[in-house]
N, C-alpha and C positions, 0 to 999 in steps of 0.2 A: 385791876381795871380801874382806871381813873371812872370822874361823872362825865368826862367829854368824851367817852370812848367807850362802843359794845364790841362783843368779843365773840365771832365766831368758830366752835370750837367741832372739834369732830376727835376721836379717838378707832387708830387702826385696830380694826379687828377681822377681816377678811385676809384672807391668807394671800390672795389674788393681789394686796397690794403692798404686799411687805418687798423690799425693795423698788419698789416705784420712786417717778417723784413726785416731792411734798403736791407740785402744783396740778398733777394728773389725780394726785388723790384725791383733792378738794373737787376740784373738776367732776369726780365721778361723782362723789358721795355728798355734797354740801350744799343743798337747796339752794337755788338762785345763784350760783356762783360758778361759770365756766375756765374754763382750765386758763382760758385766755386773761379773765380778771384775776384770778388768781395770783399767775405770774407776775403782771403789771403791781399787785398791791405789792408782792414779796419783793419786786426787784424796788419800790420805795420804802422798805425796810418794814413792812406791818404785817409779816409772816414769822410765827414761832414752832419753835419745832422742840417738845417737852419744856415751855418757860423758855426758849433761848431762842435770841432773833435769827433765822435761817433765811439761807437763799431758795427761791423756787424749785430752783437743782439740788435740792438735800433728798437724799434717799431716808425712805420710812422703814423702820423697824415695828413686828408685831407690839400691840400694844402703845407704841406713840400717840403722843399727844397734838393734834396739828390746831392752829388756834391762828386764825386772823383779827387782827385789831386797826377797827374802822371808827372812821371821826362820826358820833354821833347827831343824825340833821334834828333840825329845829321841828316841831310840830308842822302838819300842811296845814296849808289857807284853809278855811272850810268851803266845801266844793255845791255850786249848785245843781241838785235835781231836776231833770226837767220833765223826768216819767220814768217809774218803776214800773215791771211788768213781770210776772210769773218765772222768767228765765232773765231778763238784761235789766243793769240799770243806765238809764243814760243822761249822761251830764254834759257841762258845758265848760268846755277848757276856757283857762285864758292865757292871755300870753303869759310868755316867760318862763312856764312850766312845763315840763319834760311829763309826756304819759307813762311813762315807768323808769325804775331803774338800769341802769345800764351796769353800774357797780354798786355795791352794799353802802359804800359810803356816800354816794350821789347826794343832793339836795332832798327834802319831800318831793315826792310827784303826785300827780294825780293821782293814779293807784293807791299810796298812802291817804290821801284825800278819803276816797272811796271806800278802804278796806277799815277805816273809821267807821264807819253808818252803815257798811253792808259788810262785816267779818266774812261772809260767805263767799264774796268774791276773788278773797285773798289765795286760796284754794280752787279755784275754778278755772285753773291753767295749767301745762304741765312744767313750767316753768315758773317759779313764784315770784320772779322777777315785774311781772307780765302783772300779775292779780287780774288776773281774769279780763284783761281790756283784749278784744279783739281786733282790736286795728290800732294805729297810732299818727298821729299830727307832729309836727315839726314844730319843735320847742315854741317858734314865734306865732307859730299858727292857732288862731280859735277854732271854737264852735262842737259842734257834738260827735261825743264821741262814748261808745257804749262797751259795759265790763258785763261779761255773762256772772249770773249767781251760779254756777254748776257748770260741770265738766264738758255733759251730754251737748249743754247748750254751747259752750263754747266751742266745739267740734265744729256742731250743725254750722253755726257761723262764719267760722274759720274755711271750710267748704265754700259755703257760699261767695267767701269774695274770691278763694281761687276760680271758681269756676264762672266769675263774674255778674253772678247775680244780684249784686249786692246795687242799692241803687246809693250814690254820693254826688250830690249838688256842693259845689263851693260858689263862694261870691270873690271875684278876685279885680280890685282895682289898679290900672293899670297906665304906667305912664308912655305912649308911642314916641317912639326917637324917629331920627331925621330920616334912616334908612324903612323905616316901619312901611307894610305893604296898605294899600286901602282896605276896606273890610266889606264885602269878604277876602282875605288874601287870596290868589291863585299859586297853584301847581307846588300846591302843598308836599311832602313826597315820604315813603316809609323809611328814609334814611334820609343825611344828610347831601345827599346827591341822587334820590330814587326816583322811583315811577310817581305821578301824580295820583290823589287818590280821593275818591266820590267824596262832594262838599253838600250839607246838608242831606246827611245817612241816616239822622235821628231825629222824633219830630222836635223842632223847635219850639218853644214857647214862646218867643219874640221875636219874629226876624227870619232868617237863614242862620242856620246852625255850621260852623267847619270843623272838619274832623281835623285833627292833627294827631299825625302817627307817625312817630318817630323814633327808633329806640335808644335809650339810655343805658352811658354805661358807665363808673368811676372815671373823676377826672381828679387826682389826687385822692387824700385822705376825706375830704370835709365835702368835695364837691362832686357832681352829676354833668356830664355831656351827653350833648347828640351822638353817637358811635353807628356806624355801619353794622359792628361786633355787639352792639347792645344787647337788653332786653325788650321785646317790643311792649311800646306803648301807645294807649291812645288816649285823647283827652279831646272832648266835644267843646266847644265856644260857641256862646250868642251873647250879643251886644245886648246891653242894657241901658236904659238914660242914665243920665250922667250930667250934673249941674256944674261941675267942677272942672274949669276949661283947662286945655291940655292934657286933661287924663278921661282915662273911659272905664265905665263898668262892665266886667260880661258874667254870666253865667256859666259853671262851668261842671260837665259830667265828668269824674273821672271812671273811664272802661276800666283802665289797669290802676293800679295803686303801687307805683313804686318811688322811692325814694324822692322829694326834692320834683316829683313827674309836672304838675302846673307851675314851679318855678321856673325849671327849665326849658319845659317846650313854650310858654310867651316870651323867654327873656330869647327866643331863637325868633320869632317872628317880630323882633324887636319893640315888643310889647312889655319890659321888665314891670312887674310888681311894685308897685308903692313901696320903700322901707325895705328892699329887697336889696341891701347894696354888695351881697353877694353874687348875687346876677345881674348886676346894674342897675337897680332900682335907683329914684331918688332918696336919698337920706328921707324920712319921717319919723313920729314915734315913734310907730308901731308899723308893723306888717301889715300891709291889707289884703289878708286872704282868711279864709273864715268858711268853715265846714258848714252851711245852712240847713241842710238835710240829711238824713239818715234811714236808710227804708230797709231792713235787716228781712223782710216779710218774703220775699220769693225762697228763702233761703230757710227760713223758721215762721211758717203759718202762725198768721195770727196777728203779728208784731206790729207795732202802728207805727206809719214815719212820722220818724221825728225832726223836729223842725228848731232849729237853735236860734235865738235873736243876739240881731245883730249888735255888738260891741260897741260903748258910746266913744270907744277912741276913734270908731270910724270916718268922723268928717273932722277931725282934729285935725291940725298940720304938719 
């Protein structure tokens, strides 16, 4: 093993997988590593099978040696704390970083960040990929996001956002195109061609609040559309001031949390995102969307929300 490269190793000794392949065995047995990375690293040649470079499709013999060799990352940024509490730590992402790995050799993520200053969280998941982070932002996206210390808690939590109790305010700035509806839009609908559906459902802080429900479903590899076939979604809007002409602030609840969900349903009411030039945004630095709240407490009594400040790129150009 070179200094630029660890080496994850695993030796068959289950009888269950002697004749398998190499990349179902990592799969089963190799912390943090699904069958699906596995293949991908083997078919770029960083799978050995006893010392010798193997394909993903190499069958295991009792006793083998299975050993992936991943590029070693650089140390994480150091991450800010913005409240520890008895079960979560919650911090404050910034752009450009990824909340966990996705493969062994990935960049640092946050989780790396975190599992620096709080080792307990590295294990607080049943995938150690994860280190204990119960939710996750989109690489470009800020703001808070919290890693349970422990299992129990990570459960409770996990719970909680399926079953929607989890409270999430984002701040999202946004540029109206030419086709853009007035605000409040009308005959909003649960698909892209549906029923209309109740505006101003939840109390608003500022304004009229509009529901948009719409569901999401793969549109390629990297992207998210409106789909008839989706999953449903919903996502709450209210306008906010806004000194910067041609674009508007709003606040924004997400109900559901899926994928790319406040990118896609503004960039459908032709409201794309600042920086968002995947859904149409105008080119910027940075992103402007940003997780400003956090309330985990319907879900795990006790929890205080938490509240992320806001990023100084945000009135940059």
């Amino acid at each position: 093993m070179s200094d630029e490269h660890d080496e994850l190793a695993l030796e068959v000794v289950d009888h269950a997988d002697v004749g398998e392949r190499a990349d179902v065995v990592l799969g089963r047995h190799l912390p943090g590593v699904s069958r699906r990375v596995a293949r991908t690293l083997g078919l770029e040649g960083h799978l050995f099978l006893d010392g010798r470079r193997a394909a993903p499709s190499a069958r295991v013999r009792q006793g083998s040696r299975l050993t992936l060799r991943v590029a070693r990352s650089g140390p994480p940024q150091p991450v800010t704390v913005l409240e520890c509490t008895e079960r979560f730590v919650y911090v404050l992402k910034p752009a450009g970083m990824h909340t966990q790995r996705l493969r062994p050799d990935d960049a640092s993520t946050l989780a790396d960040a975190v599992a620096l200053e709080h080792p307990e969280c590295r294990r607080a998941s049943p995938d150690l990929r994860q280190g204990g982070a119960v939710h996750r932002l989109d690489r470009d996206t800020t703001g808070v996001v919290a890693f349970a210390r422990d299992l129990e808690s990570w459960r409770l939590a996990r719970a909680g956002f399926r079953a929607r109790a989890v409270l999430k305010l984002y701040l999202a700035r946004v540029c109206p195109g030419p086709s853009a509806p007035p605000w409040p839009p009308q005959g909003l609908g649960l698909s892209a061609a549906g029923e209309p559906v109740p505006v101003g459902s939840w109390p608003a802080p500022s304004g009229e609040g509009v529901r948009i429900a719409a569901p999401l479903g793969p549109h390629g590899r990297h992207h998210v559309a409106i789909r008839d076939d989706g999953r449903p979604a919903v996502t709450i809007a209210w306008p906010l001031p806004s000194a910067r002409t041609g674009e508007q602030d709003l606040l924004l609840r997400l109900v559901t949390g899926h994928r790319h969900q406040a990118r896609v349903h503004l960039a459908w009411l032709d409201r794309p995102i600042v920086g968002d030039a995947a859904y149409g945004g105008p080119i910027s630095s940075s992103l402007r969307l940003h997780a400003t709240v956090l309330d985990l407490s319907a879900a795990c009594p006790g929890e205080p929300r938490i509240h992320g400040p806001i990023p100084a790129s945000w009135d940059a150009p």
